[in-house]
N, C-alpha and C positions, 0 to 999 in steps of 0.2 A: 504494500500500500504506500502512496504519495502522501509523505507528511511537511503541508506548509510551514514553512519558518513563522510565518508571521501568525500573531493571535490576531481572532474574529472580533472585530469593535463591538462591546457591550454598551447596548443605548439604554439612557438613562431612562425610568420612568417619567410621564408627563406627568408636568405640573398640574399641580388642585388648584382650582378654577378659587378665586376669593372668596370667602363667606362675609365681607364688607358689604352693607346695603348703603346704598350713597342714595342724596336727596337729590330729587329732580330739578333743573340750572333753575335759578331765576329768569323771568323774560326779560329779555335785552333791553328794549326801549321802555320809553312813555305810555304809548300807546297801546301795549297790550298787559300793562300794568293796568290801566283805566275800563281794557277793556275784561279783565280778569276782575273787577271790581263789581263789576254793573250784575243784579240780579234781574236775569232774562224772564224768568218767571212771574216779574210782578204784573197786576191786573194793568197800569201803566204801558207797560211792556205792549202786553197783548192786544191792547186798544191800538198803539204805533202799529203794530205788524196785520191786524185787520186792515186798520186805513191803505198803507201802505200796499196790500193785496189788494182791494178795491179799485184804487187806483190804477197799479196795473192790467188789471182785468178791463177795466174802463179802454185805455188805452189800444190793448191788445184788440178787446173786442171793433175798437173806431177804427184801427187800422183794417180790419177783416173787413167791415161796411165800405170804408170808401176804395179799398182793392178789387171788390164785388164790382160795388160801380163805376169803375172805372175801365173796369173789363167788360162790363154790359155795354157803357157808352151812356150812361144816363148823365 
């Protein structure tokens, strides 16, 4: 039998993964400080996001109406 001079590289065990829990960053700017602030849930809130959905729907619906008529020719 052929016997290598050389010894077979023994690899090391892998490293254990940290059991550190680290806090999640702070947000960066102003702005999503302010916006981390605001409770989306108040009845405030939900009045702005109605409106705000009305009016879109408004909108969307006038653009539908005069794309109609404009494609009729009226």
């Amino acid at each position: 039998m052929l016997k290598p001079s050389k010894k077979t590289v023994e690899l090391q065990p892998a490293a254990r993964p940290s059991r550190i829990r680290r806090e999640p960053l702070p947000p960066e700017n102003a702005v999503t400080r302010r916006l981390s602030r605001i409770d989306w849930s108040t009845r405030e809130w939900e009045i702005r996001f109605a409106v705000t959905g009305i009016i879109f729907f408004a909108l969307a619906l006038s653009a539908v109406v005069f794309d109609i008529g404009h494609v009729l020719g009226l």
